[in-house]
Residue, then its C-alpha position, 0 to 999 in steps of 0.5 A: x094264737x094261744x090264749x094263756x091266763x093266770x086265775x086268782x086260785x093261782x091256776x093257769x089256764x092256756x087255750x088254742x083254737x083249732x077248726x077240728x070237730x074234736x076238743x082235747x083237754x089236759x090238766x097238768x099237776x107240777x107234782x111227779x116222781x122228784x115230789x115222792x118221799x123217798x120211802x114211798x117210791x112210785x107214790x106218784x104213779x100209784x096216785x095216777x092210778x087210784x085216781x081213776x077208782x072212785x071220787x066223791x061222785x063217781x064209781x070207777x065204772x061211772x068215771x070209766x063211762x063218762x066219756x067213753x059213753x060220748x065216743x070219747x076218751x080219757x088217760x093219764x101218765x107220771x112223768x118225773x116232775x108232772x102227773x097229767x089228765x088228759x082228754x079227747x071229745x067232740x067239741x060239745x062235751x068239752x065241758x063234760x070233759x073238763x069238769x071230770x078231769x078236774x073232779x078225779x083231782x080233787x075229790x078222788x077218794x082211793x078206797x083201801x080196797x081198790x088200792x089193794x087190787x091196783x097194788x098188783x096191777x103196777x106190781x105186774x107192771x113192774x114186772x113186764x118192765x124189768x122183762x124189756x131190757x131196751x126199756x128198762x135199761x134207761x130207768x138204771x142209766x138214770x138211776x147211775x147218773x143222777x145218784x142221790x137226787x130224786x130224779x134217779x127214782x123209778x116212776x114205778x117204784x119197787x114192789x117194797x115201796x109199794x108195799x108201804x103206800x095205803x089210802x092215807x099216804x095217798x090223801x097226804x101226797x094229793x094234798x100237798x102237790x095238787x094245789x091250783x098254783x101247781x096246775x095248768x088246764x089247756x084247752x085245744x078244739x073249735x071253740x072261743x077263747x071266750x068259752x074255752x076260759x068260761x068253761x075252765x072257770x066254771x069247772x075250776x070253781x066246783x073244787x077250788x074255794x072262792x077265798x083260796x089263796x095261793x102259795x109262791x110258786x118256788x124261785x127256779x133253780x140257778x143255772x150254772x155257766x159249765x155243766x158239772x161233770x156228772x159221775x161217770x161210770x162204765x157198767x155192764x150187766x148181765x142180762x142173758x138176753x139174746x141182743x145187747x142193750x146198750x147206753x151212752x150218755x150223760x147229764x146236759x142242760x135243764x128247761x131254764x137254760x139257753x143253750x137248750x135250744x142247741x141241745x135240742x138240735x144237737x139230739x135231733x142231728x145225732x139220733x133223732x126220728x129221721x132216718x138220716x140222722x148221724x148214728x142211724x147213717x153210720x150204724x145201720x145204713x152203711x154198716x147194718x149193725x143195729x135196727x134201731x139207734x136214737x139221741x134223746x134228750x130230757x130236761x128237767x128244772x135242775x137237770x137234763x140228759x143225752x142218752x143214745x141208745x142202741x141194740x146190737x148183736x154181741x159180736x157188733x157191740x165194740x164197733x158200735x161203741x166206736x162209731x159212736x164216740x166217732x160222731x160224738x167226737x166229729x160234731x166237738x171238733x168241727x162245725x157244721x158246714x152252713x149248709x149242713x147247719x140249714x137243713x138241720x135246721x129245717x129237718x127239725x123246724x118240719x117236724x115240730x110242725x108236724x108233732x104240733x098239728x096233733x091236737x092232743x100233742x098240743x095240749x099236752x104241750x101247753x099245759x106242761x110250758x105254762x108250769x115249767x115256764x108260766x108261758x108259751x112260746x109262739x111257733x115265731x118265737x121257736x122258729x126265730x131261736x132255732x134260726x139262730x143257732x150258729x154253728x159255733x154256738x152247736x159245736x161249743x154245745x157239743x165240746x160241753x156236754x159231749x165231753x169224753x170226761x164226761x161220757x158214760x156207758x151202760x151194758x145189758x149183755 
């Protein structure tokens, strides 16, 4: 059972209670890449790494050693529309954990001197990412089909964008999106909810004032009936690498929309982790043309998107695209047979078991529901909307956003 509350600072707090030894912890912050100023770009990311140098208390060795030193362990990462602190501990030190992930939000310092030296960090970074075409080609994809909204932003940024961010830039975005009503902090280990929701109180009180008062969190964006046919481009860029990298893809739905749970399955069957998936039948067990081909799809508070991705050799490349484009068009064409339907369904049911029995995952999870929706489904809840999935609500999914209108490719050749 999960354990979700709202405090009076507007800071949401979930907790689930597990029978392991080790406790897991995050703090997630409805501030990422979409939250930049568009002259700052990789502000966000910049942030999450000067948020380990120096606060109020600590010294980057200090924090370094604060949990490492209890066999512990203590991250963090930018995403689009969240940054996130997360923790791993034995259960005892789970306040010790928290405390900290609380302090390096709050009362992070970003000394000029440290920005300097992390500045080159990222910007190395930046350069080892544009070294791996099969990562870096979906960062352009993005860029190509979310045209002017922030969401076509690099998480990094660009070596000139980081050139303008100092310690000052830093303080202001901080202070405008890591506000308690933006955050969420889960809690996932062998303890009561009683002490789980003590020990987020307690913590939460050392940084946030007692008369704080929270600001309305945004309406959520509409959502449309029919997806908007997003701008469609078919680009190739050279690239001189031995493999070629390719993508095809579009926009889809975003986290408030219903049919989402369908694209969930859709992805899943298309191209997801099981060997059995679809494109990975087709391309590389009967036809040996790639190692590795998968669907993914990712959603957003006003957006989403399908990309399916391969690496082929060149002279396999036109062949891939058309086998491709031949399941896509299968599953707009004809609906699943029922028993078709039932073992997707129970592929994709067991392996969101699976994914849920790891306690960082969990954690990481709830924390970022309780700030995309203010809630948590129950495994009963996510098994009874995947259970009613029919296989003319998966086809009118596929004909909707599997359109060849609305299809894109990108080529790293």
């Amino acid at each position: 059972m999960i354990f979700t509350k709202t405090f009076e600072s507007g800071l949401q707090f979930a907790f689930r209670r597990t029978r392991s030894q080790v406790a897991y912890s995050a703090l997630a912050i409805q501030s990422g890449t979409r939250n930049e100023p568009e002259a700052l770009s990789g502000i966000a990311h910049m942030t999450e790494h000067m948020l380990f140098k120096g606060t109020l208390k600590r010294t980057p060795q200090q924090i370094s050693n604060r949990l490492e030193m209890l066999g512990g362990e203590l991250n963090a990462y930018t995403a689009k529309e969240e940054t996130v602190l997360y923790s791993t501990v034995l259960k005892e030190d789970t306040a010790k954990a928290v405390d900290l992930l609380f302090e390096l939000a709050f009362t992070s310092t970003f000394p000029q001197k440290e920005l300097d030296k992390e500045r080159c960090v990222v910007i190395d970074e930046i350069n080892m990412y544009k070294d791996s075409p099969s990562e870096c080609i979906f960062e352009e994809f993005e860029r190509l089909l979310f045209g002017p909204s922030p969401l076509a932003r690099s998480i990094l940024g660009t070596t000139k964008s980081l050139k303008k961010i100092d310690s000052e830039a830093l303080r202001d975005y901080v202070g405008q999106g890591f506000r308690p009503e933006n955050m969420c902090i889960a809690i996932v280990g062998n303890l009561t909810p009683q002490r789980a929701e003590k020990i987020a109180r307690q913590a939460a009180a050392k940084y946030i004032p007692a008369d704080y008062v929270p600001a309305a969190r945004p309406a959520r964006p509409a959502v449309p009936a029919e997806l908007p046919v997003p701008p469609r481009f078919e680009k190739e860029v050279a690239k001189k690498n031995h493999q070629i990298n390719c993508i095809i893809g579009t926009t889809a739905y975003s986290y408030y929309d219903e049919r989402r749970m369908e694209m969930v399955l859709l992805a899943n069957l298309l191209g997801g982790p099981g060997a059995n998936s679809r494109l990975n039948q087709q391309l590389r067990e009967k036809n040996a043309l790639v190692y590795a081909i998968d669907a993914s799809f990712t959603q957003f508070a006003d957006n989403g998107s399908l990309m399916i991705y391969f690496g082929c050799e060149k002279p396999n490349l036109d062949r891939c695209i058309s086998l491709v484009h031949g399941e896509l068009a299968a599953l707009r064409d004809k609906p699943l047979s029922e028993r078709a339907l039932r073992a997707a369904k129970k592929q994709l049911l067991g392996q969101l078991a699976v994914a849920s029995d790891n306690g960082e995952s969990q954690a990481l999870s709830m924390a970022k529901s309780m700030l995309v929706f203010g809630d948590i489904l129950s495994d009963e809840e996510v098994r009874r909307r995947i259970d009613a999935i029919t296989a003319e609500s998966l086809q009118r999914v596929a004909a909707s956003v599997l359109a060849e209108e609305r299809l894109s490719t990108l080529i790293f050749k």
